[in-house]
C-alpha positions as CSV (number, residue, x, y, z in Angstrom):
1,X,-68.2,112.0,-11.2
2,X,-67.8,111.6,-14.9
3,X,-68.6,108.6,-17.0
4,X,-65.7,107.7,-18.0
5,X,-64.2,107.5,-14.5
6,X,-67.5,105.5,-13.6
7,X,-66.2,103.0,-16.8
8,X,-62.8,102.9,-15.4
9,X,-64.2,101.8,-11.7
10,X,-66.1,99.3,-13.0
11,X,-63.7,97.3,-15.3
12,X,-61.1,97.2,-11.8
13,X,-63.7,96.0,-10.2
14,X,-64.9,92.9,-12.5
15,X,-61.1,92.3,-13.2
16,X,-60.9,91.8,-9.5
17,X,-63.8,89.7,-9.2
18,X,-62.4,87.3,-11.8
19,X,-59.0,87.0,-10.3
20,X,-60.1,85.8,-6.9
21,X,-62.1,83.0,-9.0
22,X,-60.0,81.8,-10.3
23,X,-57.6,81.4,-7.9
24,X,-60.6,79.8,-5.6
25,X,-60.6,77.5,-8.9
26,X,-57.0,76.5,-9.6
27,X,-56.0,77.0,-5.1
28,X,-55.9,74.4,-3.1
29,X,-57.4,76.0,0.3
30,X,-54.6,77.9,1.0
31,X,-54.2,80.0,-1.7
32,X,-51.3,77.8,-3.2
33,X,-51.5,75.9,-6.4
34,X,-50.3,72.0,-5.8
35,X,-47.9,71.7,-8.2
36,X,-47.2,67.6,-7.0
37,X,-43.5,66.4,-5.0
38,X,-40.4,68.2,-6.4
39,X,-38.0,66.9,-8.5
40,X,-35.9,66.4,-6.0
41,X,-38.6,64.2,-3.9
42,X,-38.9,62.1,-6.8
43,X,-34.8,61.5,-7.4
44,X,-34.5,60.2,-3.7
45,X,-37.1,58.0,-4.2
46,X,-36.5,56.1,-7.4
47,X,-34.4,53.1,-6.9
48,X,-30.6,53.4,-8.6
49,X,-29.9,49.9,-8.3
50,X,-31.3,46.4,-6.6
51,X,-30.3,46.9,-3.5
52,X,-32.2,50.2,-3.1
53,X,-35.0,48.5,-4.2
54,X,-34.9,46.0,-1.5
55,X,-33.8,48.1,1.4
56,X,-30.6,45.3,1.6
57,X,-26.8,46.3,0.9
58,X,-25.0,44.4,-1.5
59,X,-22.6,42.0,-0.2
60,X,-18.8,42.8,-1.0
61,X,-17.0,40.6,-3.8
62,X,-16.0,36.8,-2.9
63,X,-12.5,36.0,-1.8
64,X,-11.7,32.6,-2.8
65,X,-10.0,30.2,-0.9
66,X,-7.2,27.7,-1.8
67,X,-7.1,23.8,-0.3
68,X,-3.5,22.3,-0.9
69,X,-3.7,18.5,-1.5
70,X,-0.7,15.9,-1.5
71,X,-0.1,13.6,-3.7
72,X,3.1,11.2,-3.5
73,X,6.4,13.1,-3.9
74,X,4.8,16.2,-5.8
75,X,1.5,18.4,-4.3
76,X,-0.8,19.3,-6.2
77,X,-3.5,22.4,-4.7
78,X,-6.8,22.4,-5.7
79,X,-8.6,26.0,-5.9
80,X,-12.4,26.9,-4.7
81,X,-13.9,29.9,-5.4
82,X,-16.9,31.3,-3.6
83,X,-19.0,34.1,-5.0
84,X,-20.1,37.3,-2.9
85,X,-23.1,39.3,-3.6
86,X,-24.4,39.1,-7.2
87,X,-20.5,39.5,-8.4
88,X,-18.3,37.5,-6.8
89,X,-14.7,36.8,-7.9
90,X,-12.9,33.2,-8.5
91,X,-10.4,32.5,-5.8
92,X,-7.0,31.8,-6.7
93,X,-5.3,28.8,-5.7
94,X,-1.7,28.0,-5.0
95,X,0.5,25.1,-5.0
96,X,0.0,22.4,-2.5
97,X,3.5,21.8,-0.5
98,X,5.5,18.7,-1.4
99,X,5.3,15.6,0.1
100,X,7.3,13.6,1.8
101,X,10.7,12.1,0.1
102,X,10.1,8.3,-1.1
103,X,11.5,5.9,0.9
104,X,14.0,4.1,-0.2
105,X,14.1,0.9,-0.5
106,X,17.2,-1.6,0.8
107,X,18.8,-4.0,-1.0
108,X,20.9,-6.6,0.5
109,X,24.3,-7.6,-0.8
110,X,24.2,-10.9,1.4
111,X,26.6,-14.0,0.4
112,X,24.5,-17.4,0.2
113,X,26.7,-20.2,0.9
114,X,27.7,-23.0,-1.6
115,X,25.5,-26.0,-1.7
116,X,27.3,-29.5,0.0
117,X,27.7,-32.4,-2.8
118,X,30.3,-34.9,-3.9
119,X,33.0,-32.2,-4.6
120,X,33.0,-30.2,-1.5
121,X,32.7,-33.2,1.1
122,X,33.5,-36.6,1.9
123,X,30.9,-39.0,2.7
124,X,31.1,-42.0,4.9
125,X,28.9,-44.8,6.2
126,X,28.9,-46.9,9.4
127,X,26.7,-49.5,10.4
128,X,25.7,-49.0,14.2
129,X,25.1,-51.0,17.4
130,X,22.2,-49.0,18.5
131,X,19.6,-49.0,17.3
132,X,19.1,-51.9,15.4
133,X,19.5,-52.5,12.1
134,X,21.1,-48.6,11.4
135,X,23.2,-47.1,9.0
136,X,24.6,-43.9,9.5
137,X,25.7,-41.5,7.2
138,X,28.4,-38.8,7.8
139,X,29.1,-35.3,5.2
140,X,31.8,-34.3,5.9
141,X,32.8,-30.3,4.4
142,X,35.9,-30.6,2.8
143,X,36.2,-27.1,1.0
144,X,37.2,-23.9,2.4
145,X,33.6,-21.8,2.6
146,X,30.8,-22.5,4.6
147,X,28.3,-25.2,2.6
148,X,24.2,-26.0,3.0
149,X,23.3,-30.0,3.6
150,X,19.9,-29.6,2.1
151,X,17.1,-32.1,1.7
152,X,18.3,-35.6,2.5
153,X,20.0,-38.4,1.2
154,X,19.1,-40.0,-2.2
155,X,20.3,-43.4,-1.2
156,X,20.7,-45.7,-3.6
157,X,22.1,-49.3,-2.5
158,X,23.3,-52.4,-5.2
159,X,21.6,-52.3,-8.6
160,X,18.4,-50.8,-6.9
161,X,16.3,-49.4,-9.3
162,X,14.3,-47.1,-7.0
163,X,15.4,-45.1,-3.7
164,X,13.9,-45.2,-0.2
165,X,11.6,-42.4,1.4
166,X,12.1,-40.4,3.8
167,X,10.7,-40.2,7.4
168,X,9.0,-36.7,7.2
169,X,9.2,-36.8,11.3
170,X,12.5,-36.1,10.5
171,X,12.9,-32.8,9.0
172,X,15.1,-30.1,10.9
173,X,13.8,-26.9,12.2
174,X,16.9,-24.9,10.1
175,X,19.2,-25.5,6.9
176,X,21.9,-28.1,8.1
177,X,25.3,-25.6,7.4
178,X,28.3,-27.0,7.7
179,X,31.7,-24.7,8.1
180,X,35.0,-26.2,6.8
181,X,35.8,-29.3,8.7
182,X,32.3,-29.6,10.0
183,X,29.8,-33.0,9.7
184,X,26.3,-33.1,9.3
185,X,24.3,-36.4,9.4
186,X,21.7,-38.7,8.3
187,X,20.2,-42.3,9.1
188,X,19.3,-45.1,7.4
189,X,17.0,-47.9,8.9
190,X,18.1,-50.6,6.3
191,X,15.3,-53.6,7.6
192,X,12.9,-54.5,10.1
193,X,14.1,-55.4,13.2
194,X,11.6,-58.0,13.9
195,X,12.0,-59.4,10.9
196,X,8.8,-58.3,9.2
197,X,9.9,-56.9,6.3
198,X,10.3,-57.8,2.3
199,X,12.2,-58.4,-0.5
200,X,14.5,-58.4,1.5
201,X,18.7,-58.8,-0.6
202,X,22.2,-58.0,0.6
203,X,23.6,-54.1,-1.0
204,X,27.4,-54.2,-1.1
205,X,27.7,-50.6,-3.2
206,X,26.2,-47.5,-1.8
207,X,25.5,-44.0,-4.0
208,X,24.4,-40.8,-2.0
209,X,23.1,-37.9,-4.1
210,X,22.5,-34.5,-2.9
211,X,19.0,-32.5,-2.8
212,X,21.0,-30.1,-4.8
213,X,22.4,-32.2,-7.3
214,X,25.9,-32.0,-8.4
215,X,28.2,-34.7,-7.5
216,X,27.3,-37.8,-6.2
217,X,29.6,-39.7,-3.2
218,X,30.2,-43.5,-3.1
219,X,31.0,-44.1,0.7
220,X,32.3,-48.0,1.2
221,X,29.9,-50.4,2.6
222,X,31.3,-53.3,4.9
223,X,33.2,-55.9,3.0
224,X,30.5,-58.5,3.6
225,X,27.5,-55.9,2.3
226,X,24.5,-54.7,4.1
227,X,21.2,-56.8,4.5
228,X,18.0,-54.3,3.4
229,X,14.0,-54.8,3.0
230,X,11.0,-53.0,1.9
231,X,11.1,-51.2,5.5
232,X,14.3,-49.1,4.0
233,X,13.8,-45.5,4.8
234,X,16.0,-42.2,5.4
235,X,16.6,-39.3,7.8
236,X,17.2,-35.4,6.6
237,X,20.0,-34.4,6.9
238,X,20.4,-32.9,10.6
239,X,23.2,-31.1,12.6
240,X,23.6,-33.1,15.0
241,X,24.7,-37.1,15.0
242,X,22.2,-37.9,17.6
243,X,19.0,-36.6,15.5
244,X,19.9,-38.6,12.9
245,X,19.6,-41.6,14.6
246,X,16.6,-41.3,16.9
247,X,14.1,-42.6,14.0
């Protein structure tokens, strides 16, 4: 064998050698260099977004809801939204329905009836048997609509300068109305009947006004007057003759 082919041997040989070392160097057991996880190990596991992140799934986008509300005649709607997730939208609400029609409200066309005084009646006064010491009083309704005997009668006998009270026992349980032609009533106790009364004088004129004013009446008195004390006092006016003379 020549030297040069000796030479030749030789370098194959060392060039060998160093290629097995240094892939004992650079291996990693198997003969395989560990080049790390691919790229496509590392794209799966980087998080693209929050929810990734957490291992959660994002919640879908809010729906809103709509509460009507009525108010009166006209509705009014109130909106809520609720939010979904991390972007949730704003509900939108509608119109609350109307509600109900306004009552209405009645108005009466009613005719009130005339008040009784001087012009519409005719008054007359007797003096009675029973009981004692009575005066009674008659209104008579003259006109042709129905007429209201209010209050009672503000009596006022001779040159009195004051007029007697009235016997609150008395008053009715209902307006005294008289139709055409119809009487209403009232009594007078004029004096004590034992006597015990004073200031006692003898009345021959008689004025009657009305709680409602207007005309007065003058109904005649007996020729020879009527006798009267500090125990003068009158009845309302009541519907009935017998009423009026039970005080």
């Amino acid at each position: 064998m020549s030297a040069r082919t000796a030479r030749t041997r030789l370098l194959a040989a060392s060039t060998i050698a160093l290629t097995a070392f240094a892939l004992t160097a650079c291996g990693n057991g198997n003969g395989v260099r560990d080049e790390g996880p691919s790229a496509a190990a590392r794209s799966s596991a980087r998080p693209s977004d929050p929810a990734a992140d957490s291992g959660t799934t994002a919640k879908p986008a809010g729906t809103g809801t709509t509460t009507g509300s009525t108010n009166g005649s006209k509705g009014s709607g109130t909106t809520t939204g609720s939010t979904g997730g991390s972007a949730g939208k704003n509900g939108t609400g509608s119109t609350g329905g109307s509600g109900g029609s306004a009552g209405k409200t009645g108005t009466g066309t009613g005719t009130r009836n005339v008040a009784c005084d001087g012009a519409n009646t005719r008054t007359s006064a007797t003096v009675v048997s029973r009981p004692l010491n009575h005066l009674l009083l008659t209104v008579t309704n003259t006109g042709s609509k129905n007429c209201d005997l209010t209050g009672y009668p503000i009596a006022r006998f001779g040159e009195a300068q004051s007029v007697p009270p009235v016997a609150e026992e008395t008053h009715p349980q209902a307006v005294v109305t008289l139709a055409p032609g119809e009487s209403g009533y009232a009594g007078v106790l004029l004096s004590a009947a034992d006597g015990s009364g004073g200031n006692g004088y003898t009345a021959k004129t008689l004025e009657i006004g009305f709680a409602a004013q207007g005309r007065t009446a003058r109904p005649a008195l007996p020729a020879k007057g009527v006798y009267v004390d500090d125990k003068l006092t009158v009845t309302y006016w009541q519907q009935d003759l017998d009423d009026a003379l039970a005080y």
